[in-house]
DSSP file (Angstrom, degrees, kcal/mol; ACC not computed):
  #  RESIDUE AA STRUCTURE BP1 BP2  ACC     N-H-->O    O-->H-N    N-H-->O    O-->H-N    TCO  KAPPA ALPHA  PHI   PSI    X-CA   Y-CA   Z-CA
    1    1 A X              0   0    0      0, 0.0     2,-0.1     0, 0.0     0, 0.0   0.000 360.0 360.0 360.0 134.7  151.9   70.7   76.1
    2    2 A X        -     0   0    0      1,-0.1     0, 0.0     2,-0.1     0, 0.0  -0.471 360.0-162.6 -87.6 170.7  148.9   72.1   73.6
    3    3 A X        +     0   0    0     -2,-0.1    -1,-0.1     2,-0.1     0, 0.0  -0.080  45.7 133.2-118.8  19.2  145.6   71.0   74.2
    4    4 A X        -     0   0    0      1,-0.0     2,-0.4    25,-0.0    -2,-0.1  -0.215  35.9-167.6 -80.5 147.4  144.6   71.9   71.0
    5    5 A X        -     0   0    0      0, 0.0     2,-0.2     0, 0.0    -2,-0.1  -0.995  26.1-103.0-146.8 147.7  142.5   69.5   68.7
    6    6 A X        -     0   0    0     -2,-0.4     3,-0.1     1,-0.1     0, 0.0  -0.632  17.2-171.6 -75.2 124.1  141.3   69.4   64.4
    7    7 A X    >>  +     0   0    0     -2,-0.2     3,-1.4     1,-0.1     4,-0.6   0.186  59.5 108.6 -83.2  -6.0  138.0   70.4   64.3
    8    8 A X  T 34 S+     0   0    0      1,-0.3     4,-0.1     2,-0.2    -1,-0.1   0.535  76.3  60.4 -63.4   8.3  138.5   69.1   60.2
    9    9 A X  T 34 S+     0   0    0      2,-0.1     4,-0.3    -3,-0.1    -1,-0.3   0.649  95.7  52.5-111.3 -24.8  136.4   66.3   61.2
   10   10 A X  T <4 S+     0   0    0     -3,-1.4    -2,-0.2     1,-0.2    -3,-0.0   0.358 117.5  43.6 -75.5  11.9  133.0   68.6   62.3
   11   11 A X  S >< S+     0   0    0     -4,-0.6     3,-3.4     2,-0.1    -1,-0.2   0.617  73.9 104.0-122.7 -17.3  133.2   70.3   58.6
   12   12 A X  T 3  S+     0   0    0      1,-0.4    -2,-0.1    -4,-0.1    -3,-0.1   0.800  99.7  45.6 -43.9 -25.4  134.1   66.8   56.2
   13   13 A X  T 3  S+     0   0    0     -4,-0.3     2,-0.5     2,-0.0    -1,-0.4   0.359  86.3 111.6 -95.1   2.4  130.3   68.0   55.7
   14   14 A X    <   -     0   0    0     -3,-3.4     2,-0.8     1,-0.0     4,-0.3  -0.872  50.6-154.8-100.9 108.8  130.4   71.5   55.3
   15   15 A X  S    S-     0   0    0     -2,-0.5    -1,-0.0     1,-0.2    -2,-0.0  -0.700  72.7 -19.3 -72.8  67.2  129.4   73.0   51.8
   16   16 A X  S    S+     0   0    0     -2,-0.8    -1,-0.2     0, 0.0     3,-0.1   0.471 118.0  77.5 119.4 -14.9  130.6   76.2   50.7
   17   17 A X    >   +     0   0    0      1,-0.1     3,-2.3    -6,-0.1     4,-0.3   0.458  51.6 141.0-114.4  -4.6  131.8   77.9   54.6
   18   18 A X  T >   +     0   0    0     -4,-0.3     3,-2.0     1,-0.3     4,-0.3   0.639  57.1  58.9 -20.3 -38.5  134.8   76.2   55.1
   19   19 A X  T >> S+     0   0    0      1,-0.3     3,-1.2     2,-0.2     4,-0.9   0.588  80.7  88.5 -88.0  25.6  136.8   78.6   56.4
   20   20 A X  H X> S+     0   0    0     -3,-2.3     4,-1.5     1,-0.3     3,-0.7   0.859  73.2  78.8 -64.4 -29.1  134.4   79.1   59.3
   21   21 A X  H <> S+     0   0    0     -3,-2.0     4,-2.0    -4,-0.3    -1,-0.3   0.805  82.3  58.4 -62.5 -38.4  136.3   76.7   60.5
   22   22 A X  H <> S+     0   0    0     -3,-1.2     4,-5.4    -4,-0.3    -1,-0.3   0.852  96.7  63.4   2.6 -83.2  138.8   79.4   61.2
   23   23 A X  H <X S+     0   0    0     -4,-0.9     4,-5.2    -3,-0.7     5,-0.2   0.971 105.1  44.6 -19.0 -81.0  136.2   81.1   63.3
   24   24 A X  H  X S+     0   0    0     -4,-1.5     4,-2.4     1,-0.2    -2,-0.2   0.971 115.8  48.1 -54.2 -70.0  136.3   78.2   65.7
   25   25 A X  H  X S+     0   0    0     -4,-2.0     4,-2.0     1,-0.3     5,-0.4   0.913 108.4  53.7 -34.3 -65.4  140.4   78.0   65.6
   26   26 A X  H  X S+     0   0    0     -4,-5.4     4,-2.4     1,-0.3    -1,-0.3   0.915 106.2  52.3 -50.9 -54.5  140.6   81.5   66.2
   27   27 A X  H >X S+     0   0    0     -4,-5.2     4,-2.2     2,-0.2     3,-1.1   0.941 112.3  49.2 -32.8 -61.1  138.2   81.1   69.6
   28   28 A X  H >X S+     0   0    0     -4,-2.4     3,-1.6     1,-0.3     4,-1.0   0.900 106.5  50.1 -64.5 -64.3  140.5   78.4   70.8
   29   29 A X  H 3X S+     0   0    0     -4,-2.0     4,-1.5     1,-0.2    -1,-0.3   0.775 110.4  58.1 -23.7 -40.5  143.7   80.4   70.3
   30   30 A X  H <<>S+     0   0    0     -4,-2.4     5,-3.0    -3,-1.1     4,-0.3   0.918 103.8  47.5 -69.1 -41.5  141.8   83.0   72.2
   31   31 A X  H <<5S+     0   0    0     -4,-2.2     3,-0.3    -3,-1.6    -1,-0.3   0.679 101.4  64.4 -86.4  -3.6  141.1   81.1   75.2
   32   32 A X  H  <5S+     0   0    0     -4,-1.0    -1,-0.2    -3,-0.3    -2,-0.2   0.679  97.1  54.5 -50.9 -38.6  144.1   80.0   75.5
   33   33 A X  T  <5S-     0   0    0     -4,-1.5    -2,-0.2    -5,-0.3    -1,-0.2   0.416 116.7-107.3 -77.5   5.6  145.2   83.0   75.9
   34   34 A X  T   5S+     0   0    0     -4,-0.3     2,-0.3    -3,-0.3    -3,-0.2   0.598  87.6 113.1  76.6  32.8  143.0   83.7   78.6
   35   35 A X      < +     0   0    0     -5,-3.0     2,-0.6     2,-0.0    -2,-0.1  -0.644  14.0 139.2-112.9  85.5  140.7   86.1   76.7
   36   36 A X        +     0   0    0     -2,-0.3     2,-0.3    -5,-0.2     3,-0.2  -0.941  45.0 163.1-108.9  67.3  137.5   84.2   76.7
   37   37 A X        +     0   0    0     -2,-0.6    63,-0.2     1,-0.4     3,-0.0  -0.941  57.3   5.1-143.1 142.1  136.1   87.9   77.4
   38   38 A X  S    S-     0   0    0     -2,-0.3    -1,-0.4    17,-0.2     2,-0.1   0.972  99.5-118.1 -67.9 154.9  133.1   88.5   76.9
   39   39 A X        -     0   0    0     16,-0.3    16,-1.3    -3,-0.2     2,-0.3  -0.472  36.4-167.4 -81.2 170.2  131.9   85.1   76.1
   40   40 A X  E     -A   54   0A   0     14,-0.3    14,-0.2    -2,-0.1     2,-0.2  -0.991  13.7-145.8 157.8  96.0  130.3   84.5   72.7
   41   41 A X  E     -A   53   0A   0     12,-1.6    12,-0.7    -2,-0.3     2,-0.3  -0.464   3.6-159.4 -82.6 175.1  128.1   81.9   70.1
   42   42 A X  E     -A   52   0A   0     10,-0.2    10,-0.2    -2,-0.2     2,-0.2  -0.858  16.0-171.1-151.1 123.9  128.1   81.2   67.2
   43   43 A X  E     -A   51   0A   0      8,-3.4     8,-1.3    -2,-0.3     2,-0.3  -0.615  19.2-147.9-106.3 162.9  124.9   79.6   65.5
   44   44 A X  E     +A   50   0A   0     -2,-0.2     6,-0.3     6,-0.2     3,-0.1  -0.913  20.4 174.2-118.8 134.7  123.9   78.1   62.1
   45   45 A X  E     -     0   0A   0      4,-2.8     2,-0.3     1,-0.8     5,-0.2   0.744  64.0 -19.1-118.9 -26.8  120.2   78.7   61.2
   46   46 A X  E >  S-A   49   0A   0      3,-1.0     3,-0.9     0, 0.0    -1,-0.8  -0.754  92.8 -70.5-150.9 179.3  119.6   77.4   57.8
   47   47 A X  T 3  S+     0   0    0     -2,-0.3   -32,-0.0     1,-0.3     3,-0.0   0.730 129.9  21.9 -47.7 -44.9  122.0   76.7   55.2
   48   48 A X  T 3  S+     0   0    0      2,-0.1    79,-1.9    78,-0.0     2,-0.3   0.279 109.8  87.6-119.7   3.0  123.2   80.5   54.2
   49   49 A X  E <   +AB  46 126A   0     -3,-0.9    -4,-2.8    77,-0.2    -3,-1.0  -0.929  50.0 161.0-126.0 144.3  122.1   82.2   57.6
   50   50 A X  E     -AB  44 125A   0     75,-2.0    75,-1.2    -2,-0.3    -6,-0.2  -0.624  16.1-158.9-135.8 178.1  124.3   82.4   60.6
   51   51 A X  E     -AB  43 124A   0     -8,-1.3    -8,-3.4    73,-0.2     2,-0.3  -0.798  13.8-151.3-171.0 153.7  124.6   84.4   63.9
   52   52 A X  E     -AB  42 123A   0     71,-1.0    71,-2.9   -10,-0.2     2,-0.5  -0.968  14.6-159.3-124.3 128.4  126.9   85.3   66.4
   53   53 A X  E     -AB  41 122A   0    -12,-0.7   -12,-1.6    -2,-0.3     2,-0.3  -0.951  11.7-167.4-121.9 115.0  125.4   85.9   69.8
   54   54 A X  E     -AB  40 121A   0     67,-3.0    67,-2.1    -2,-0.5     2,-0.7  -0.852  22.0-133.6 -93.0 160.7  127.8   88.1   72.1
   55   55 A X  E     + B   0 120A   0    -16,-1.3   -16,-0.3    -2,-0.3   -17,-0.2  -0.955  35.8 166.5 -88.1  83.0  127.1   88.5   75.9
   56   56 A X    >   +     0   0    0     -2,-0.7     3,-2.2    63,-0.5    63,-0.2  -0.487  13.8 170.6 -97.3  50.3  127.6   92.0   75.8
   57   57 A X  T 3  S+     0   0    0      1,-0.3     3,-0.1    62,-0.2    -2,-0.1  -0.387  73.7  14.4 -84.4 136.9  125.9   92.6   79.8
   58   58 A X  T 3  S+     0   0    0      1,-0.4    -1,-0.3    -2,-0.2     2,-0.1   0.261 103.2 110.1 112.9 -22.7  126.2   95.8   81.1
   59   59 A X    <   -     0   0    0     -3,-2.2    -1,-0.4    60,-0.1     2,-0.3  -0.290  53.0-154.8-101.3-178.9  127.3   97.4   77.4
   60   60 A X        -     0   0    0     -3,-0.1     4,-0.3    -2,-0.1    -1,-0.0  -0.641  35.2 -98.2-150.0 169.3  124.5   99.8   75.8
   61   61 A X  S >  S+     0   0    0     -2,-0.3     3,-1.6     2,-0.2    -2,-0.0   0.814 124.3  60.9 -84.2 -27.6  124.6  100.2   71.7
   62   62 A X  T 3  S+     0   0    0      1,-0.2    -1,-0.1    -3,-0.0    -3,-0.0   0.990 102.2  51.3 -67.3 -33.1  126.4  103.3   71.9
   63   63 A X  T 3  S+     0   0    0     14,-0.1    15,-1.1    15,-0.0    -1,-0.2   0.622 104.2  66.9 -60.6 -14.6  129.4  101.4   73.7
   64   64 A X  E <   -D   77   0B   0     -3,-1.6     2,-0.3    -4,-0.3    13,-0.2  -0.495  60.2-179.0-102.0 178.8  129.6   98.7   71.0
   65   65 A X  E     -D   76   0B   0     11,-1.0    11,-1.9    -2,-0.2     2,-0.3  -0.915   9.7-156.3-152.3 171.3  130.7   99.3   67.6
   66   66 A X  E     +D   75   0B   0     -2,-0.3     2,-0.3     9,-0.2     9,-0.2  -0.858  12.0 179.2-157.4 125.5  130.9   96.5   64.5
   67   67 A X  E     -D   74   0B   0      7,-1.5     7,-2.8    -2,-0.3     2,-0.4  -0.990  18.0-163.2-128.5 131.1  133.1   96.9   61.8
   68   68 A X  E     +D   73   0B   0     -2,-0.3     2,-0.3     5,-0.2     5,-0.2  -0.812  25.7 157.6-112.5 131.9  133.6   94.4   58.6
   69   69 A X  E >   -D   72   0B   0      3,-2.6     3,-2.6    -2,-0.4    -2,-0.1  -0.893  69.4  -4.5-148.0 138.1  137.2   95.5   56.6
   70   70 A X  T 3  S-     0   0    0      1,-0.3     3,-0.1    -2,-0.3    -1,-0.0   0.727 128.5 -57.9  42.5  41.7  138.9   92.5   54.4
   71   71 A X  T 3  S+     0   0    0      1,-0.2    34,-2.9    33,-0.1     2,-0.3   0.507 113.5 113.3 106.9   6.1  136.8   90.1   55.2
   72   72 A X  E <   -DE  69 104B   0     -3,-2.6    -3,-2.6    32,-0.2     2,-0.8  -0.965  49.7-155.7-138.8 127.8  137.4   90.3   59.1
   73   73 A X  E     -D   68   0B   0     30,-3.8     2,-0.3    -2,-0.3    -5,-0.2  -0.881  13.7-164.7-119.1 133.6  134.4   91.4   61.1
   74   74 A X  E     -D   67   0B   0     -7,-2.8    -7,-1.5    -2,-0.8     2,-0.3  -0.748   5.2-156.5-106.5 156.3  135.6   93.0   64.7
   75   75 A X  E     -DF  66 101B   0     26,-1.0    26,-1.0    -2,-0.3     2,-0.3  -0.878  15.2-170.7-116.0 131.3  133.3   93.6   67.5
   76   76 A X  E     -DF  65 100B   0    -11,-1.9   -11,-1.0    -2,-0.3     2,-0.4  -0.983  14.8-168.4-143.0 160.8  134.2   96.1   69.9
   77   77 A X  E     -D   64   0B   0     22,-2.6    22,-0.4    -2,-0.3     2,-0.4  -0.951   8.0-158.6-127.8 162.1  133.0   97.3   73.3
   78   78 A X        -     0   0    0    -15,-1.1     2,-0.1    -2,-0.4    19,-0.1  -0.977  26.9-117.7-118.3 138.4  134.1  100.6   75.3
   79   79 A X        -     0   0    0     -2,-0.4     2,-0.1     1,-0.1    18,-0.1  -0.576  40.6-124.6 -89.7 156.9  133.7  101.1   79.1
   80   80 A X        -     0   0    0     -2,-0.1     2,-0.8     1,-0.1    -1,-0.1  -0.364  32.3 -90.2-101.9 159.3  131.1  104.4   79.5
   81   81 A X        -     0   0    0     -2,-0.1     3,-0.1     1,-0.1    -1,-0.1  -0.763  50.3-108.2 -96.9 134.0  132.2  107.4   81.5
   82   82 A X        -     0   0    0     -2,-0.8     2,-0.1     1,-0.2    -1,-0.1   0.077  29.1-101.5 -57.0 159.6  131.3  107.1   84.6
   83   83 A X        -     0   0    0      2,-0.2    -1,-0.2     1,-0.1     4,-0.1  -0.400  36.4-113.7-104.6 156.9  128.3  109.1   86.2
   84   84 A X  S    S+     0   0    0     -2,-0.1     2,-0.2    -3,-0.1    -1,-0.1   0.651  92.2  97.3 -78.6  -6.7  129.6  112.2   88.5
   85   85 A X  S    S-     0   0    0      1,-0.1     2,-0.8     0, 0.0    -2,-0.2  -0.396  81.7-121.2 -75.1 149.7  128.0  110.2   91.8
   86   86 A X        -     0   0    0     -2,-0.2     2,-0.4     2,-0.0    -2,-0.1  -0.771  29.5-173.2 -96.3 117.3  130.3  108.2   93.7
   87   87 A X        -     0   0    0     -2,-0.8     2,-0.5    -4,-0.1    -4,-0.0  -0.963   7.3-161.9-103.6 128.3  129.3  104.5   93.8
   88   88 A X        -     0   0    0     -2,-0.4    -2,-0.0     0, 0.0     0, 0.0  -0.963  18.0-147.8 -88.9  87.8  131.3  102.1   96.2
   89   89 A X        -     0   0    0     -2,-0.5     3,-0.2     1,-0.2    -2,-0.0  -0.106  15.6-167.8 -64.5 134.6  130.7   98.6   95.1
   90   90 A X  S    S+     0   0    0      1,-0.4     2,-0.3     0, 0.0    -1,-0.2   0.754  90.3   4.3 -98.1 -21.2  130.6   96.0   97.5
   91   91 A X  S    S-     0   0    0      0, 0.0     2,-0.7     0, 0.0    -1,-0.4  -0.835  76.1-173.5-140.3 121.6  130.7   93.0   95.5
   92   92 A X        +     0   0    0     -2,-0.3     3,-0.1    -3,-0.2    -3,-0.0  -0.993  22.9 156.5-139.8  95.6  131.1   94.6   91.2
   93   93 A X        +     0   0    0     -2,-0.7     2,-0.7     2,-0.1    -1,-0.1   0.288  41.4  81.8-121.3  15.6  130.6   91.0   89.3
   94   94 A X  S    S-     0   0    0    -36,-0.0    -1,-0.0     2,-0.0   -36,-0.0  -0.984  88.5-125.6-122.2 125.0  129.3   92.1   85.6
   95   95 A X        -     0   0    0     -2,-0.7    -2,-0.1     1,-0.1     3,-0.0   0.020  30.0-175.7 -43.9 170.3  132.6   92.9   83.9
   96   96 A X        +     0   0    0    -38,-0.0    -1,-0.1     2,-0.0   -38,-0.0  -0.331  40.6 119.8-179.2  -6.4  132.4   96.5   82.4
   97   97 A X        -     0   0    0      1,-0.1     2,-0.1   -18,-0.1   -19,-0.1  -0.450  67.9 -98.7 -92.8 179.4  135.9   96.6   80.7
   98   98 A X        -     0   0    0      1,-0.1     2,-0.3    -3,-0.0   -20,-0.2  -0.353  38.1-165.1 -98.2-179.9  136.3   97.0   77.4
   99   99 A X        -     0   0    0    -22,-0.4   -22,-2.6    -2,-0.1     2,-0.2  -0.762  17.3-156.9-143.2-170.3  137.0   94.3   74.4
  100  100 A X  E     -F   76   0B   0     -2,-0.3     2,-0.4   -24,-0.2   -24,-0.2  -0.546  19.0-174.2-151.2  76.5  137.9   93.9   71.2
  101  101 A X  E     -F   75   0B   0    -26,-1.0   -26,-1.0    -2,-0.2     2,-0.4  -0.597   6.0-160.4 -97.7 169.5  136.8   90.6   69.2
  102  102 A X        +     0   0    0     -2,-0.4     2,-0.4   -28,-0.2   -28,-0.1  -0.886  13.1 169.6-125.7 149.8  137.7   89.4   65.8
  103  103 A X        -     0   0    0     -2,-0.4   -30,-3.8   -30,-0.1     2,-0.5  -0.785  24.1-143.1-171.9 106.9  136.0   86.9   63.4
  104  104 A X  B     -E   72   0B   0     -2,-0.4     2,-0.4   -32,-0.2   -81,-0.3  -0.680  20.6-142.1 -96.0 145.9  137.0   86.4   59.9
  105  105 A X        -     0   0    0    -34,-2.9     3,-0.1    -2,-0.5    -1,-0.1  -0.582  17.8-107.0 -94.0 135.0  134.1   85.7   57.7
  106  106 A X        -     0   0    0     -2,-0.4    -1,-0.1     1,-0.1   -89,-0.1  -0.415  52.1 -65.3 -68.0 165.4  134.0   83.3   54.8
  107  107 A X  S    S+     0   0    0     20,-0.1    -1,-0.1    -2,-0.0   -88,-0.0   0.094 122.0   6.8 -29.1 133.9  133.9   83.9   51.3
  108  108 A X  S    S+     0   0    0      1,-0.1    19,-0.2    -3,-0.1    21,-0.1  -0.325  95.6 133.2  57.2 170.8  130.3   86.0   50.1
  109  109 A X        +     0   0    0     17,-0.5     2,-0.3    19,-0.2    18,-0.2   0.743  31.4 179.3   7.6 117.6  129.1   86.4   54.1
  110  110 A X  E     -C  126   0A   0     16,-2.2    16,-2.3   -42,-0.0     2,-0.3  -0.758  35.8-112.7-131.9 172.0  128.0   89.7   54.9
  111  111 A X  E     -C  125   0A   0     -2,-0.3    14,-0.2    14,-0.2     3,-0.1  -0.477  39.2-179.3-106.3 140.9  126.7   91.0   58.2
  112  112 A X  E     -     0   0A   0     12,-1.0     2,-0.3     1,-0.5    -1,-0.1   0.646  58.4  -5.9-129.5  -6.9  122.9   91.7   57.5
  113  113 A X  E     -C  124   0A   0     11,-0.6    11,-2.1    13,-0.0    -1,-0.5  -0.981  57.3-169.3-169.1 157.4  121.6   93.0   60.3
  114  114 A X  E     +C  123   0A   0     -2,-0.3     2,-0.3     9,-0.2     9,-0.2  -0.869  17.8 157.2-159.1 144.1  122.7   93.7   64.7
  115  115 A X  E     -C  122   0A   0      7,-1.9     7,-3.5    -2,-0.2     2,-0.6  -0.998  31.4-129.5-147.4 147.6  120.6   94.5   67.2
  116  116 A X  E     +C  121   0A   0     -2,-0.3     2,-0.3     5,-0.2     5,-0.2  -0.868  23.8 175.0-119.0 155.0  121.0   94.1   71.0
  117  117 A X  E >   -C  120   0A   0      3,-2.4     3,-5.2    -2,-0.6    -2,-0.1  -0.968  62.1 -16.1-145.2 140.7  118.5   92.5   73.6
  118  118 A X  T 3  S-     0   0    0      1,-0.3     3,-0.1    -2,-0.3   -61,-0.1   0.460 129.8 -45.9  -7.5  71.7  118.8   91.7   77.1
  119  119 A X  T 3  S+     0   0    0      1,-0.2   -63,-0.5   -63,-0.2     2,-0.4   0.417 116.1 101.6  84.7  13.7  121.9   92.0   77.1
  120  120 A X  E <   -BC  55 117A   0     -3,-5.2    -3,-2.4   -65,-0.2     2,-0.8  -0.936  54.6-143.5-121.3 152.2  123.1   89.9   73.9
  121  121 A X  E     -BC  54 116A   0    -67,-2.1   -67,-3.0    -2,-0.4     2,-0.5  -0.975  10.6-152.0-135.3 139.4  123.9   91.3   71.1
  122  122 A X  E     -BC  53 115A   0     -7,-3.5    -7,-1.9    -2,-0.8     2,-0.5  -0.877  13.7-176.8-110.3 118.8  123.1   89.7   68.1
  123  123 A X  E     -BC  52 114A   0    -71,-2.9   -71,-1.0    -2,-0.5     2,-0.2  -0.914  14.6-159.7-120.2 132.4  124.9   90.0   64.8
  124  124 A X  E     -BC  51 113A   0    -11,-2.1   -12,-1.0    -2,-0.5   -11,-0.6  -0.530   8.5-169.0 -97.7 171.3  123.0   88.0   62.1
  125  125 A X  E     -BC  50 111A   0    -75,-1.2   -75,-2.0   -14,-0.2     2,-0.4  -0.980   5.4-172.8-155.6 141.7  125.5   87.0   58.8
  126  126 A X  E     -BC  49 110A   0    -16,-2.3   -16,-2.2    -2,-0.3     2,-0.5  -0.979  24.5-116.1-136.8 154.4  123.9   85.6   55.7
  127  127 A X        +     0   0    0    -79,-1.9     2,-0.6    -2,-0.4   -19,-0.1  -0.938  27.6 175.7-102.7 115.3  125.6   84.1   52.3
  128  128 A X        -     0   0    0     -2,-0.5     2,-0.4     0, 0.0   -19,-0.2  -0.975  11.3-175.4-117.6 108.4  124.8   86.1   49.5
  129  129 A X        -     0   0    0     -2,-0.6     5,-0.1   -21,-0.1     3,-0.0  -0.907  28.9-120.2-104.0 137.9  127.2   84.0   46.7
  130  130 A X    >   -     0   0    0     -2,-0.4     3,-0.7     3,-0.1    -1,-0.1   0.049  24.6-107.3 -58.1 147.0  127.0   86.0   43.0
  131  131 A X  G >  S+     0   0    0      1,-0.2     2,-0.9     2,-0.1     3,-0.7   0.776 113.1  73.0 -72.3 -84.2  125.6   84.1   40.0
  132  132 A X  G 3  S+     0   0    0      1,-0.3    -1,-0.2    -3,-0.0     4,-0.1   0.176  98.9  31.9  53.5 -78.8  129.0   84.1   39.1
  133  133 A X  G <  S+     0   0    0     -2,-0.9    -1,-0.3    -3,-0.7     2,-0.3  -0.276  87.6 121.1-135.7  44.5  130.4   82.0   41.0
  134  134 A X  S <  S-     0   0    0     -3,-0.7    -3,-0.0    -5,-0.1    -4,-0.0  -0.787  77.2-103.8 -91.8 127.8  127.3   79.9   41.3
  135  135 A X        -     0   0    0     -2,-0.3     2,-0.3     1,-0.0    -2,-0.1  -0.614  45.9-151.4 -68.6 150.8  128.3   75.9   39.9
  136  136 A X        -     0   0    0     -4,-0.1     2,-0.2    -3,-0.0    -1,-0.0  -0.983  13.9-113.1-138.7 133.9  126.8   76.0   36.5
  137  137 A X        -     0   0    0     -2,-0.3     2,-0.2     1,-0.0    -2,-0.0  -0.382  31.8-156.8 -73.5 124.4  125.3   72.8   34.5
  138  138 A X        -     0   0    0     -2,-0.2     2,-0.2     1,-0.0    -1,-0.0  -0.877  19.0-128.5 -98.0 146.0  127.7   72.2   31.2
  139  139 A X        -     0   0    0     -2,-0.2     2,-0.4     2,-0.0    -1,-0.0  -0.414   6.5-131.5 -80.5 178.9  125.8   70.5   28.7
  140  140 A X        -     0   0    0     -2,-0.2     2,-0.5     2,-0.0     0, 0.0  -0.990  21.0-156.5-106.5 123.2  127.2   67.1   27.0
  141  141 A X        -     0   0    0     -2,-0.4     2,-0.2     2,-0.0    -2,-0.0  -0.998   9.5-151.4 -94.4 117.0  126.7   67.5   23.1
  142  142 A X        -     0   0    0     -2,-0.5     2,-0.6     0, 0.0    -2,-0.0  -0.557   9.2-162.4   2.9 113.9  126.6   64.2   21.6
  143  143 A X        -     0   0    0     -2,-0.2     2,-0.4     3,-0.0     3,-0.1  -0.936  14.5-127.5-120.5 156.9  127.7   63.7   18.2
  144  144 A X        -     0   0    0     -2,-0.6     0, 0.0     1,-0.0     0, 0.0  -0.609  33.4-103.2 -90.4 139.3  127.0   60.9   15.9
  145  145 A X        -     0   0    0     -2,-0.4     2,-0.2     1,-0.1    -1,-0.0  -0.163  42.6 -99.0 -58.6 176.6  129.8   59.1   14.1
  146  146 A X        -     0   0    0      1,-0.2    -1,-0.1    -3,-0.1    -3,-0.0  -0.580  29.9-124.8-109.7 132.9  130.4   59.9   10.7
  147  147 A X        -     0   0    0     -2,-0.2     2,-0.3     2,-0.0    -1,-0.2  -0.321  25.4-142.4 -69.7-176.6  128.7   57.3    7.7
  148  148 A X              0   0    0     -2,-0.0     0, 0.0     0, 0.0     0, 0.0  -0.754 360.0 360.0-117.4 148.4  131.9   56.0    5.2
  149  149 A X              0   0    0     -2,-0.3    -2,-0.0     0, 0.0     0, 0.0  -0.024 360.0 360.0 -79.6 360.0  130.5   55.8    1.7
């Protein structure tokens, strides 16, 4: 039995990102699979600006990496080599292993900026759409009927 549910009713309103909607799909599939690892927002801040907030604790910036190819931007984290002391945990409850997420971006969304902070790492996304493929106003010419003589 799925549990799976259309999200097609939180975009009827959404202008121009649709396939974020994707995004969201993709999450679920993922926790279904029981990799909800490390957990993970995703925010709207104004109309063209976005962010994805990971809960990267424990991880450093060299350990992460971000890479955008065909539209798909992956996040990835690597466990660090261990220090030459020997530690013997008695209770070891922040995760360390490594991960690997995926997040396809809509159309014109480009990663503009990442930085991490206590222990989030923040990947900002803006929509930069091209004059192009900007809607553009057509006029209506009017013409006047023709006299008969």
């Amino acid at each position: 039995m799925t549990t799976a549910f259309s999200m097609a009713p939180l975009f009827r309103h959404s202008i121009g990102f649709d396939r974020f909607n994707d995004l969201f799909e993709s999450a679920l599939r993922n926790n279904d699979a029981g990799s909800s690892y490390p957990p993970y927002n995703v925010e709207k801040h104004g109309d063209d600006q976005y962010r994805i907030v990971v809960a990267a604790a424990g991880f450093q910036d060299e350990d992460l990496e971000l890479q955008v190819e065909r539209g798909v931007l992956t996040v990835s984290g690597g466990k660090r080599e261990r220090s030459a002391e020997s530690v013997t945990y008695l209770h070891q409850g922040i995760a360390q292993r490594g991960f690997k997420l995926s997040f396809r971006l809509a159309d014109h969304i480009e990663v503009k900026a990442a930085s991490l902070l206590n222990g989030l790492l923040n990947i900002d996304l803006v929509r930069i759409v091209p004059e192009e493929a900007k809607a553009k106003r057509i006029p209506i010419a009017s013409q006047k009927p023709a006299l008969q003589s």
